[in-house]
PyMOL Python script that loads the backbone (N, CA, C, O; Angstrom):
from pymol import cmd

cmd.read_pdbstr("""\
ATOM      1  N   UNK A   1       0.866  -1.170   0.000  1.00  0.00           N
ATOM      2  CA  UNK A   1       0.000   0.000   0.000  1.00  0.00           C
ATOM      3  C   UNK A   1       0.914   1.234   0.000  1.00  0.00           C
ATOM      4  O   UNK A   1       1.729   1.403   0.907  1.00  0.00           O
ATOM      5  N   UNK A   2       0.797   1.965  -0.863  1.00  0.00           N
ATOM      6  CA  UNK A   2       1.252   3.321  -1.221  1.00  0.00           C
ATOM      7  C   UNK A   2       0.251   4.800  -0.884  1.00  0.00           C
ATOM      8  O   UNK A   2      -0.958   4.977  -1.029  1.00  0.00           O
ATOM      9  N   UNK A   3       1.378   5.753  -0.365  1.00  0.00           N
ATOM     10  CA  UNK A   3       0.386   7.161  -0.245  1.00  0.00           C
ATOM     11  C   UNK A   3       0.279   7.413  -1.979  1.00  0.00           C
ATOM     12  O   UNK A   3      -0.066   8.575  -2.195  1.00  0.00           O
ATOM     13  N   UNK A   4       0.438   6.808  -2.942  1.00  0.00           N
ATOM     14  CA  UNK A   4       0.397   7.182  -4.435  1.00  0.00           C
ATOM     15  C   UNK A   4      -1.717   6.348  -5.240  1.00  0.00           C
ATOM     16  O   UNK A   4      -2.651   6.623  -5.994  1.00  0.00           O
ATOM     17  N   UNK A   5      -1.277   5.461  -4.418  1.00  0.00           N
ATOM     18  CA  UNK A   5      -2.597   5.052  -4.617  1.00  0.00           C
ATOM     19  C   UNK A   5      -4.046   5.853  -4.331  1.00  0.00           C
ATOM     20  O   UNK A   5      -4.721   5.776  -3.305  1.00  0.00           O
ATOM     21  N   UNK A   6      -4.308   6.590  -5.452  1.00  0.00           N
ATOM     22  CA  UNK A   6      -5.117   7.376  -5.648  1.00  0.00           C
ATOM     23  C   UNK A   6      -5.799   8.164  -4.465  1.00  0.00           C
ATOM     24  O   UNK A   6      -6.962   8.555  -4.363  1.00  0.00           O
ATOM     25  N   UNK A   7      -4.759   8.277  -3.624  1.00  0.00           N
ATOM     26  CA  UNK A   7      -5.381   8.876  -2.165  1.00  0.00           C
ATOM     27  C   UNK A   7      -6.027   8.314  -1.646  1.00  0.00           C
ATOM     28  O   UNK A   7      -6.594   9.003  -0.798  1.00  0.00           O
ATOM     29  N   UNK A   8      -6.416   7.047  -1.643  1.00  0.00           N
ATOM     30  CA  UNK A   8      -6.684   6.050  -0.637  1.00  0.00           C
ATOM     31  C   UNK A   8      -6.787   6.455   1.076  1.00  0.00           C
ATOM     32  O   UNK A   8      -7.698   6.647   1.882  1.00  0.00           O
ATOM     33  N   UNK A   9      -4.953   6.457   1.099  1.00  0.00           N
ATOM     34  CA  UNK A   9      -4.194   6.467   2.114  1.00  0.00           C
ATOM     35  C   UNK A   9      -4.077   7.825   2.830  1.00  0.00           C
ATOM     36  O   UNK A   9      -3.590   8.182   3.903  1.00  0.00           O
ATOM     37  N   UNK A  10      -4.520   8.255   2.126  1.00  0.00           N
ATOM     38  CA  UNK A  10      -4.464  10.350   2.587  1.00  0.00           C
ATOM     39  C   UNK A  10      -5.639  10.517   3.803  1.00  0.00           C
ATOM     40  O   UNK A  10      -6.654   9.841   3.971  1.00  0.00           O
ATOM     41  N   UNK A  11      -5.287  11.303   4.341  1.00  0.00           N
ATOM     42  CA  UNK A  11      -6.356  11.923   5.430  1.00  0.00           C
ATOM     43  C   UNK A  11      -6.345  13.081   4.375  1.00  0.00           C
ATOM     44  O   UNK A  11      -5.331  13.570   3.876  1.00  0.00           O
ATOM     45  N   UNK A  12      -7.572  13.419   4.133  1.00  0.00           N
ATOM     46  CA  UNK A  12      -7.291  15.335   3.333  1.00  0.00           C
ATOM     47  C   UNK A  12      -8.824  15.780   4.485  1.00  0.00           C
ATOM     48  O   UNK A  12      -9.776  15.000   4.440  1.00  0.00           O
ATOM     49  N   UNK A  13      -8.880  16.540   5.061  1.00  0.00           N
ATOM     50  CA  UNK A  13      -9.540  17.041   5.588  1.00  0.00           C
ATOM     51  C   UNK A  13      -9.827  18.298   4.860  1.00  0.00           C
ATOM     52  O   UNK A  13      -9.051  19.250   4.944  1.00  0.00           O
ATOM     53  N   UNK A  14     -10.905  18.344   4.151  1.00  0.00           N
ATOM     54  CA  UNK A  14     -11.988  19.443   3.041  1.00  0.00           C
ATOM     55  C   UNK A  14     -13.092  19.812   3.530  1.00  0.00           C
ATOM     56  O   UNK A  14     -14.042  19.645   2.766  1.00  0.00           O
ATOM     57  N   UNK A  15     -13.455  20.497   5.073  1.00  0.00           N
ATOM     58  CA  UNK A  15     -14.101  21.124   5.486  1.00  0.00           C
ATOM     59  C   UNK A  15     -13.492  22.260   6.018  1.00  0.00           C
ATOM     60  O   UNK A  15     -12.309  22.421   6.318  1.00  0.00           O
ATOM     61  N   UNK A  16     -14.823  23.350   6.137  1.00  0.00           N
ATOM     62  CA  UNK A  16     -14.145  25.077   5.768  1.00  0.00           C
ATOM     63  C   UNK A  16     -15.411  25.696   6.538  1.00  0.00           C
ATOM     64  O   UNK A  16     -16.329  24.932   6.835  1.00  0.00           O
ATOM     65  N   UNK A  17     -15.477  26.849   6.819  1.00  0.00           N
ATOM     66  CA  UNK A  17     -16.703  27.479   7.751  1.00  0.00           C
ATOM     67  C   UNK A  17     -18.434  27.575   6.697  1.00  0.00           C
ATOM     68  O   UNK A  17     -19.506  28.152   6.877  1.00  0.00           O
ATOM     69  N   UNK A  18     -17.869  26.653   5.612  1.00  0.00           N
ATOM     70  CA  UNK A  18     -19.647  26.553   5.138  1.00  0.00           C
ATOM     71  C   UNK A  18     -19.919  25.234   4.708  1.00  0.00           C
ATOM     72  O   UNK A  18     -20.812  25.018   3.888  1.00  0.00           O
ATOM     73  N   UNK A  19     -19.149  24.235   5.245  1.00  0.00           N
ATOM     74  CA  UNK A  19     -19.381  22.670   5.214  1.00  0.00           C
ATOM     75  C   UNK A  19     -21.001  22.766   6.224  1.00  0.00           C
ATOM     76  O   UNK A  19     -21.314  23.381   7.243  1.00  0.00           O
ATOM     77  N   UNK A  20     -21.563  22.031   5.511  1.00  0.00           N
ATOM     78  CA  UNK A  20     -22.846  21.971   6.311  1.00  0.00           C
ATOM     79  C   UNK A  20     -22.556  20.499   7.475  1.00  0.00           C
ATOM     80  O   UNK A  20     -21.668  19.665   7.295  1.00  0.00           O
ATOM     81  N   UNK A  21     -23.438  20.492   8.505  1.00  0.00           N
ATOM     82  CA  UNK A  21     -22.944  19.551   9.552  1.00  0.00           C
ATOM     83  C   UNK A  21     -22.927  18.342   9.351  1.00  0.00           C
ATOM     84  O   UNK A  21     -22.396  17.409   9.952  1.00  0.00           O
ATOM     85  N   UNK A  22     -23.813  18.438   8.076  1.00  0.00           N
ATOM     86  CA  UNK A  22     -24.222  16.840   7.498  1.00  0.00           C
ATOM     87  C   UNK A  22     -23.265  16.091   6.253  1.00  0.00           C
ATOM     88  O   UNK A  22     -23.096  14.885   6.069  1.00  0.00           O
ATOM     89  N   UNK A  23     -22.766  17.133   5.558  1.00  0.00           N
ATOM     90  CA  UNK A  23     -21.375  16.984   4.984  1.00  0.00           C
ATOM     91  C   UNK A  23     -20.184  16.589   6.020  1.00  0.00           C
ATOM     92  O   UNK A  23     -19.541  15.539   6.027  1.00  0.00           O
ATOM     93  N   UNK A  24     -20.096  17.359   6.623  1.00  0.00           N
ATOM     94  CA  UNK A  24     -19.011  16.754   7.681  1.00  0.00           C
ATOM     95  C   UNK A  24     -18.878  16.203   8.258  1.00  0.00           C
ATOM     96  O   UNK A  24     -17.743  15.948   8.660  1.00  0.00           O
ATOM     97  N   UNK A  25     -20.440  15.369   8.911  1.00  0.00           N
ATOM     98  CA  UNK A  25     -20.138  14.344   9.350  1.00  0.00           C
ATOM     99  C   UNK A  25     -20.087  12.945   8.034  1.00  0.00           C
ATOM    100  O   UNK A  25     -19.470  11.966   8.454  1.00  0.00           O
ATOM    101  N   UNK A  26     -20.564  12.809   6.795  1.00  0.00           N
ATOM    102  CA  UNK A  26     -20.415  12.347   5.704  1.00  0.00           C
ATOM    103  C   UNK A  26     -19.068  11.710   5.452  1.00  0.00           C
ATOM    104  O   UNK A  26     -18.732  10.553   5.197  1.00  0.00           O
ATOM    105  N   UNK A  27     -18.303  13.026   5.631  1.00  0.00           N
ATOM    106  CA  UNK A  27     -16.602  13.314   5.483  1.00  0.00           C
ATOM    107  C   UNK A  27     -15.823  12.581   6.537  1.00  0.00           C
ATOM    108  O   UNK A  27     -14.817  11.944   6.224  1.00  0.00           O
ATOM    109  N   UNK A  28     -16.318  12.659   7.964  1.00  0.00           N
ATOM    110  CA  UNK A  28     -15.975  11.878   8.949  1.00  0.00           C
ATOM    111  C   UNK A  28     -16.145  10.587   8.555  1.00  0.00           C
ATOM    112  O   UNK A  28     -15.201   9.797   8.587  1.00  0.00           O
ATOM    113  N   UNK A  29     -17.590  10.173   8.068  1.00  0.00           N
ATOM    114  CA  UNK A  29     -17.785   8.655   8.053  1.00  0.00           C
ATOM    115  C   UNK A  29     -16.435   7.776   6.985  1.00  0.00           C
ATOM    116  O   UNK A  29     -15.661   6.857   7.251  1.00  0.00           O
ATOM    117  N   UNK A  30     -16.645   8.535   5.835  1.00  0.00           N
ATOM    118  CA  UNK A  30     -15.262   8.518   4.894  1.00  0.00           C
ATOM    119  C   UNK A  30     -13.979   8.117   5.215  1.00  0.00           C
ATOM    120  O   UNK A  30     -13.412   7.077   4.881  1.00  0.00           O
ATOM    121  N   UNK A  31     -13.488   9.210   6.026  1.00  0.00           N
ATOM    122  CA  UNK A  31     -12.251   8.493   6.997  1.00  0.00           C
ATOM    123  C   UNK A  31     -12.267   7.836   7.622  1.00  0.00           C
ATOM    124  O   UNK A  31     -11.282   7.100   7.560  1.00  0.00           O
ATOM    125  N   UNK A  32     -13.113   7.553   8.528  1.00  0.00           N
ATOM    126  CA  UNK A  32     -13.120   5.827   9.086  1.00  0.00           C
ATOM    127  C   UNK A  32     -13.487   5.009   8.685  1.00  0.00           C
ATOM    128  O   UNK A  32     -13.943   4.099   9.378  1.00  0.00           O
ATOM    129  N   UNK A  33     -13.438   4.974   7.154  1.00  0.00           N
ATOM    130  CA  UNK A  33     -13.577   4.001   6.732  1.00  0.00           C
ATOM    131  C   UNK A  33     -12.262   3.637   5.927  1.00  0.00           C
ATOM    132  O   UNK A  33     -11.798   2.521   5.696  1.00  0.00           O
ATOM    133  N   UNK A  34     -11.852   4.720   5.613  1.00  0.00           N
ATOM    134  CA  UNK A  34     -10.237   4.785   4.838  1.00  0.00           C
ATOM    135  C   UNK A  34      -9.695   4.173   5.687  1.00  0.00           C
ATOM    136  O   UNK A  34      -9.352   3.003   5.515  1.00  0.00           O
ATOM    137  N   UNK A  35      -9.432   5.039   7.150  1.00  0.00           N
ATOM    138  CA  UNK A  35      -8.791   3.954   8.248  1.00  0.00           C
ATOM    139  C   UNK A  35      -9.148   2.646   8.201  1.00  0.00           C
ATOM    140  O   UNK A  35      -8.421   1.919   7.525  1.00  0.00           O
ATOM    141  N   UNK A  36      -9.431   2.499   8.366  1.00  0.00           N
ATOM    142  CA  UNK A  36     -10.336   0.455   8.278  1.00  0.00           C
ATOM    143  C   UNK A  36      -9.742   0.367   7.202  1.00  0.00           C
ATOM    144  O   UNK A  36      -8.588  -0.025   7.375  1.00  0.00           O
ATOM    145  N   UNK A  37      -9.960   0.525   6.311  1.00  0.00           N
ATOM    146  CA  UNK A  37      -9.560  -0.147   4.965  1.00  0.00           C
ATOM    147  C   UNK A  37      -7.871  -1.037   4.981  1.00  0.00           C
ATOM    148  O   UNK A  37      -7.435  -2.138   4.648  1.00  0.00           O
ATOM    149  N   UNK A  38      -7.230   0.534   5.724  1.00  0.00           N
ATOM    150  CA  UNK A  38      -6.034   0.633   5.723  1.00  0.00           C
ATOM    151  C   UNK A  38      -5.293  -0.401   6.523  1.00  0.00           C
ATOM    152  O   UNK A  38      -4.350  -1.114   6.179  1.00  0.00           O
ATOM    153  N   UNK A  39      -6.075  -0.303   7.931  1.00  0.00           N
ATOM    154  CA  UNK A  39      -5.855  -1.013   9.053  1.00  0.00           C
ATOM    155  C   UNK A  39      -5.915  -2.478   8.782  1.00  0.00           C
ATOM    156  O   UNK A  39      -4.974  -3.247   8.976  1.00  0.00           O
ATOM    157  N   UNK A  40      -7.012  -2.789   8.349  1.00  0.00           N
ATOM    158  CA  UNK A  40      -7.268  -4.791   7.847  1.00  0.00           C
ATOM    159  C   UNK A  40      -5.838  -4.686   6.507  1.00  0.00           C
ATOM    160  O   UNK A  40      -4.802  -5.152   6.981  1.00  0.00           O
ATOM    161  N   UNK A  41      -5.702  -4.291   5.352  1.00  0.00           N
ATOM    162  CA  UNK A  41      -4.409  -4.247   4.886  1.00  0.00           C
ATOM    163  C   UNK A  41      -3.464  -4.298   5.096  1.00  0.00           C
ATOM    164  O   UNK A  41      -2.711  -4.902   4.333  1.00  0.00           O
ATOM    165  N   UNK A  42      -2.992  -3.685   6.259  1.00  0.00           N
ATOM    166  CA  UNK A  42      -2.226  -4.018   7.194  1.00  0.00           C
ATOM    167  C   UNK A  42      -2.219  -5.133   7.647  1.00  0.00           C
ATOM    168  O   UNK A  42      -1.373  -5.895   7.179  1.00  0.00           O
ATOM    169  N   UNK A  43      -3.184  -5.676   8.761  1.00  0.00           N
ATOM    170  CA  UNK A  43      -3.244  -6.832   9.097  1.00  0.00           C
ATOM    171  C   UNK A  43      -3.185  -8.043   8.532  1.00  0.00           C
ATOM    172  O   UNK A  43      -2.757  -9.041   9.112  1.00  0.00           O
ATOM    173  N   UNK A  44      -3.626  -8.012   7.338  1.00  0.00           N
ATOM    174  CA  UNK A  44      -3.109  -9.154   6.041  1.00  0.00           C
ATOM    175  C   UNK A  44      -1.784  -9.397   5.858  1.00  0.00           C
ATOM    176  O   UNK A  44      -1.134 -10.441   5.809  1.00  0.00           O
ATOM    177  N   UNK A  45      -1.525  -8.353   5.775  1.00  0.00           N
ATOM    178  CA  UNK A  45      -0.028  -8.453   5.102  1.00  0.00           C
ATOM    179  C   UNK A  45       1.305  -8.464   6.248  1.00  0.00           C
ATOM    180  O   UNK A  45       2.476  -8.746   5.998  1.00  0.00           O
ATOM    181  N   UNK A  46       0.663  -8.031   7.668  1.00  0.00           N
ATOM    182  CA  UNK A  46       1.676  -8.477   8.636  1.00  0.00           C
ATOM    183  C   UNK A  46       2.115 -10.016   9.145  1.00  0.00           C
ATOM    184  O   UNK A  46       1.283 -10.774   9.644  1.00  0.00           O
ATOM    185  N   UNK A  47       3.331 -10.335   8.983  1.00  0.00           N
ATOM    186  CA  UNK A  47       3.832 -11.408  10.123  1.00  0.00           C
ATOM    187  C   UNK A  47       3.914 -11.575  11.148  1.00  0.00           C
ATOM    188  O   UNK A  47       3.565 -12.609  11.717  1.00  0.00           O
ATOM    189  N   UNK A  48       4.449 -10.506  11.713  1.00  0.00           N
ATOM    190  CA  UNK A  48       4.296 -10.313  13.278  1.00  0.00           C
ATOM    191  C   UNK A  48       2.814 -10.905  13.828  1.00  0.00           C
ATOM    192  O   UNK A  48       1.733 -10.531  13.373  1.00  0.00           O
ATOM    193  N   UNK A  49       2.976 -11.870  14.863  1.00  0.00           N
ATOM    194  CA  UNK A  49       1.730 -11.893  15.209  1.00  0.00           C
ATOM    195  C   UNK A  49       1.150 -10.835  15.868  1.00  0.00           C
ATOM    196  O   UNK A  49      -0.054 -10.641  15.703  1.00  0.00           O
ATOM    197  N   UNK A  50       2.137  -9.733  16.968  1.00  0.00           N
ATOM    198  CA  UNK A  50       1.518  -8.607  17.621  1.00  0.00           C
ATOM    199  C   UNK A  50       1.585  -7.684  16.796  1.00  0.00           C
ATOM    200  O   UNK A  50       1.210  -6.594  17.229  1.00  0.00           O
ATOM    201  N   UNK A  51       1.944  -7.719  15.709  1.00  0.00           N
ATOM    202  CA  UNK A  51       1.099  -6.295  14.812  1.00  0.00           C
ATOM    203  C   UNK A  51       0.349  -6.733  14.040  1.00  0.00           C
ATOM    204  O   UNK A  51      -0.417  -5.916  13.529  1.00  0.00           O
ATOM    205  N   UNK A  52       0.264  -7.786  13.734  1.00  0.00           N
ATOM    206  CA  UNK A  52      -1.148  -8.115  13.129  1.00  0.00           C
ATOM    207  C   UNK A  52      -2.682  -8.064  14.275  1.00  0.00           C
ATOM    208  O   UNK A  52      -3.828  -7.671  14.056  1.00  0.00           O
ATOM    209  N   UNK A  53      -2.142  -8.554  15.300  1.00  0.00           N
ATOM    210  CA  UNK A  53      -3.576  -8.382  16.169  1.00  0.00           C
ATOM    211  C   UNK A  53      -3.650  -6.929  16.801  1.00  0.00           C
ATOM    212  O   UNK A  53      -4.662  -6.607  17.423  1.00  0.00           O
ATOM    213  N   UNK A  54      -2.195  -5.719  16.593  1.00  0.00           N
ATOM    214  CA  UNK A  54      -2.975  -4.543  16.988  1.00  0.00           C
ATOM    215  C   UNK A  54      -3.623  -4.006  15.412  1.00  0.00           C
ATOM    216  O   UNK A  54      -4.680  -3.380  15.496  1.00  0.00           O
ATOM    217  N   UNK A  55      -3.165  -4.175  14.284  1.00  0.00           N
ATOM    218  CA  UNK A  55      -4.045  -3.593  13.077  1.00  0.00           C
ATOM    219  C   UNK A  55      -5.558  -4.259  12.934  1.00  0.00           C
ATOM    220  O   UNK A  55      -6.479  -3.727  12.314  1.00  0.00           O
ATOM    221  N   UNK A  56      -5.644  -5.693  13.722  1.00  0.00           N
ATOM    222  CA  UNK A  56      -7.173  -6.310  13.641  1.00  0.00           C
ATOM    223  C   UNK A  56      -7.841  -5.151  14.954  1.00  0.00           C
ATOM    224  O   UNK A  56      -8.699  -4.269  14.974  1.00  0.00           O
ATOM    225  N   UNK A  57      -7.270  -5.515  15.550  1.00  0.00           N
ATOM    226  CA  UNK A  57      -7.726  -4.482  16.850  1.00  0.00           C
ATOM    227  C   UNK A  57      -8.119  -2.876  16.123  1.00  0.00           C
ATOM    228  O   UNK A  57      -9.319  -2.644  15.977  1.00  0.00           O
ATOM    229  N   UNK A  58      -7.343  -2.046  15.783  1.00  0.00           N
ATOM    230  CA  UNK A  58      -7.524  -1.095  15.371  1.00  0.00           C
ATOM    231  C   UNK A  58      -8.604  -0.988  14.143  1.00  0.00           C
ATOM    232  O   UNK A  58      -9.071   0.130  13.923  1.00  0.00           O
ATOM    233  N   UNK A  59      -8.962  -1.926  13.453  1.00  0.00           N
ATOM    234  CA  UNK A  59      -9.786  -1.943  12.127  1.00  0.00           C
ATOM    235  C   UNK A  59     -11.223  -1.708  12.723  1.00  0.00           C
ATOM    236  O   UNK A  59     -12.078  -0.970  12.236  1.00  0.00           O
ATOM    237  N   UNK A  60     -11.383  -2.764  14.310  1.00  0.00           N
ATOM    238  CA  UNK A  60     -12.349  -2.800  14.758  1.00  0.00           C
ATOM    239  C   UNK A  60     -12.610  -1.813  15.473  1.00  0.00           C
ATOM    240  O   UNK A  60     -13.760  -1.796  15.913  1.00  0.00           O
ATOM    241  N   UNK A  61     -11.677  -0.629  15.865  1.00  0.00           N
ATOM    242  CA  UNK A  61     -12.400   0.218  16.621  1.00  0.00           C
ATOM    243  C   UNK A  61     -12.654   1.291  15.373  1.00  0.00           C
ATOM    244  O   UNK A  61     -13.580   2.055  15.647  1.00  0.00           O
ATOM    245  N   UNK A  62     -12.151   1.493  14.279  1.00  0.00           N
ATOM    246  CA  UNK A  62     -12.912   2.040  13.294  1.00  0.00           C
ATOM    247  C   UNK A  62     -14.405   1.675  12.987  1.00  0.00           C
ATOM    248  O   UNK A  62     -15.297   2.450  12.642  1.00  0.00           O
ATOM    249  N   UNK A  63     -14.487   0.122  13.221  1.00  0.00           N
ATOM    250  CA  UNK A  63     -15.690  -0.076  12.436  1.00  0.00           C
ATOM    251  C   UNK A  63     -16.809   0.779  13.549  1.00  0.00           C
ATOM    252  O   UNK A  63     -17.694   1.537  13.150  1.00  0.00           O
ATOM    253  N   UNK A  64     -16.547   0.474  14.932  1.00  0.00           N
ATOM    254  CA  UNK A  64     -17.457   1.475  16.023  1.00  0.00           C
ATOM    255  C   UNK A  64     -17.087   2.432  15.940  1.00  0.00           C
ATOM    256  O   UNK A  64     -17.167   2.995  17.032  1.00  0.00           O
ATOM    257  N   UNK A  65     -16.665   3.050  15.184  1.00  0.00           N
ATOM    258  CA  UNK A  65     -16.261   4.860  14.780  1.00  0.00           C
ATOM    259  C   UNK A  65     -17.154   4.674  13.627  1.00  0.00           C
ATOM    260  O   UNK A  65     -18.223   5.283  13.654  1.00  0.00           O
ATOM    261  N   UNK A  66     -16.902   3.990  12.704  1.00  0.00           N
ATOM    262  CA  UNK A  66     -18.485   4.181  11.912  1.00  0.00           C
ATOM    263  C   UNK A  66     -19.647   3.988  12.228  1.00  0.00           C
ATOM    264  O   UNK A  66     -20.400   4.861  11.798  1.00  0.00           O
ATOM    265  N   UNK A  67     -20.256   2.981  12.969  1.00  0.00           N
ATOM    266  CA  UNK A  67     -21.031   2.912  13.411  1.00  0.00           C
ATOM    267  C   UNK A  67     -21.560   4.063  14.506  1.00  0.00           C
ATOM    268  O   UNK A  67     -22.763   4.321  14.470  1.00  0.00           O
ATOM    269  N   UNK A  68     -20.994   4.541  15.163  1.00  0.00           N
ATOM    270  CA  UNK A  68     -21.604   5.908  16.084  1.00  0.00           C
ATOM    271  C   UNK A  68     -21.598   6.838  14.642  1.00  0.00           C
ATOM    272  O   UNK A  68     -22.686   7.339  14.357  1.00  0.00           O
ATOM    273  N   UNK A  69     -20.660   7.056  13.880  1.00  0.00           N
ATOM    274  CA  UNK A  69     -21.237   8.107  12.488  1.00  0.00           C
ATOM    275  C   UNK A  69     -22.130   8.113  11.799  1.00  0.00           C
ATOM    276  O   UNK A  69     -22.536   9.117  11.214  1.00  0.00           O
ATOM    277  N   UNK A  70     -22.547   7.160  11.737  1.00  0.00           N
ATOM    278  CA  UNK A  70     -23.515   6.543  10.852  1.00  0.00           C
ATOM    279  C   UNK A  70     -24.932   6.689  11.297  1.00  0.00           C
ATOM    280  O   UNK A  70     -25.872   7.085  10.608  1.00  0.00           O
ATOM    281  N   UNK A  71     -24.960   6.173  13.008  1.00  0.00           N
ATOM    282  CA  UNK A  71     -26.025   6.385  13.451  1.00  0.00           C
ATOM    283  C   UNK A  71     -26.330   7.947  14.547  1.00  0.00           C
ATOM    284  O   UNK A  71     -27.003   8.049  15.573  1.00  0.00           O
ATOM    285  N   UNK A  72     -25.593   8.888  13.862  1.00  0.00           N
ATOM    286  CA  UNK A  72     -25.697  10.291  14.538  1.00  0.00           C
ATOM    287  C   UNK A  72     -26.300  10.646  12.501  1.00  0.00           C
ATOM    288  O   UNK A  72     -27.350  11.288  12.474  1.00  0.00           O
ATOM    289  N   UNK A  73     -25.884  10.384  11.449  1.00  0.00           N
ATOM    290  CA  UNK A  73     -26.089  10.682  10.576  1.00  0.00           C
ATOM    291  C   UNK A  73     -27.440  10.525  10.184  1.00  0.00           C
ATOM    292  O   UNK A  73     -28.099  11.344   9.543  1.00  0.00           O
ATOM    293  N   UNK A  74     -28.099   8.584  10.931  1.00  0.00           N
ATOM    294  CA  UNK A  74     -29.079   8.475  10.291  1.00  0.00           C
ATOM    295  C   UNK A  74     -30.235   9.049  11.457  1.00  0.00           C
ATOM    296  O   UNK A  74     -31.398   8.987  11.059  1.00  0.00           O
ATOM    297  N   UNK A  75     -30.048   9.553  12.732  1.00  0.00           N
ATOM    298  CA  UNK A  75     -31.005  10.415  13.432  1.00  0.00           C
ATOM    299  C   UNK A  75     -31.150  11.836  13.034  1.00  0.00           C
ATOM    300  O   UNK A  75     -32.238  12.411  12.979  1.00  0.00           O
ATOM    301  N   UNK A  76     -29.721  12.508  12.692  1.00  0.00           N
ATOM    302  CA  UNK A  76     -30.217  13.699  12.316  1.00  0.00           C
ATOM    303  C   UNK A  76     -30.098  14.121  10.918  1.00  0.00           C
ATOM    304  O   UNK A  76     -30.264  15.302  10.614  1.00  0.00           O
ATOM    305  N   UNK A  77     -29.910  13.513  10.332  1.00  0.00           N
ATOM    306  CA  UNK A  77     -29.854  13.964   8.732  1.00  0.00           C
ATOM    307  C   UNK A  77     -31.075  13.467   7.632  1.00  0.00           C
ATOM    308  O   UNK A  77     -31.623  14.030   6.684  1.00  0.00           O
ATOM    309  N   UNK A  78     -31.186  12.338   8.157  1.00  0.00           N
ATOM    310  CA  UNK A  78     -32.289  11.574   6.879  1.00  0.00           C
ATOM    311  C   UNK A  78     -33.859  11.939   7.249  1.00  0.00           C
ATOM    312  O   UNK A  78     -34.519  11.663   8.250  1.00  0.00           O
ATOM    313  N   UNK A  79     -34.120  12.498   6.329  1.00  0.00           N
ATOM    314  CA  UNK A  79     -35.275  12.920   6.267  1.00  0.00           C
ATOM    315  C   UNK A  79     -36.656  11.740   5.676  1.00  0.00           C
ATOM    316  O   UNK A  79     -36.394  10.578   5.366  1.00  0.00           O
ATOM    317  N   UNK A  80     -37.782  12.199   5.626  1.00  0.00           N
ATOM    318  CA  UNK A  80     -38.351  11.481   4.770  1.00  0.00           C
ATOM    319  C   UNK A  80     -38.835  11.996   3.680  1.00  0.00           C
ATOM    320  O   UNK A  80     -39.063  13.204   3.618  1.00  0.00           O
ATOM    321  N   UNK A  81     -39.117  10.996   2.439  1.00  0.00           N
ATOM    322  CA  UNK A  81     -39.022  11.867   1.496  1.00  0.00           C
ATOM    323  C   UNK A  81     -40.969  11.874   1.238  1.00  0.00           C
ATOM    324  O   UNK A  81     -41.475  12.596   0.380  1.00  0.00           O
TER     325      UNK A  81
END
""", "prot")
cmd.dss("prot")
cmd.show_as("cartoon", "prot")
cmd.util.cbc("prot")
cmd.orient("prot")
């Protein structure tokens, strides 16, 4: 895994004083998911057995970083149509 790979691997943080709250949290959900992505990639590809079980470890506390994003997103953002 490369920082060349189409920004994958980048944190770019692209919120500014007229990101609406629902974009940004959008943007949040995004990166923890990049993280995760990154983190299980990691964990594949490590030998170490203790860095492979802190990148499994770490993938999973992303996935409950999405999950609280997700469900702050789907109480206050989704409307009905």
């Amino acid at each position: 895994m490369s920082d060349t790979d189409s920004g994958e691997g980048k944190f770019e943080l692209k919120v500014n004083r007229n990101t609406s709250p629902e974009e940004a949290a959008r943007l949040a959900l995004k990166q923890e998911q990049k993280a995760r992505k990154y983190y299980e990639e990691c964990a594949k590809i490590m030998q170490n057995p203790g860095a492979k079980k802190m990148f499994e470890f770490l993938a999973e506390e992303e996935r409950k970083h999405e999950a609280l994003i997700q469900k702050e997103i789907d109480e206050n953002f989704l409307t009905e149509m």
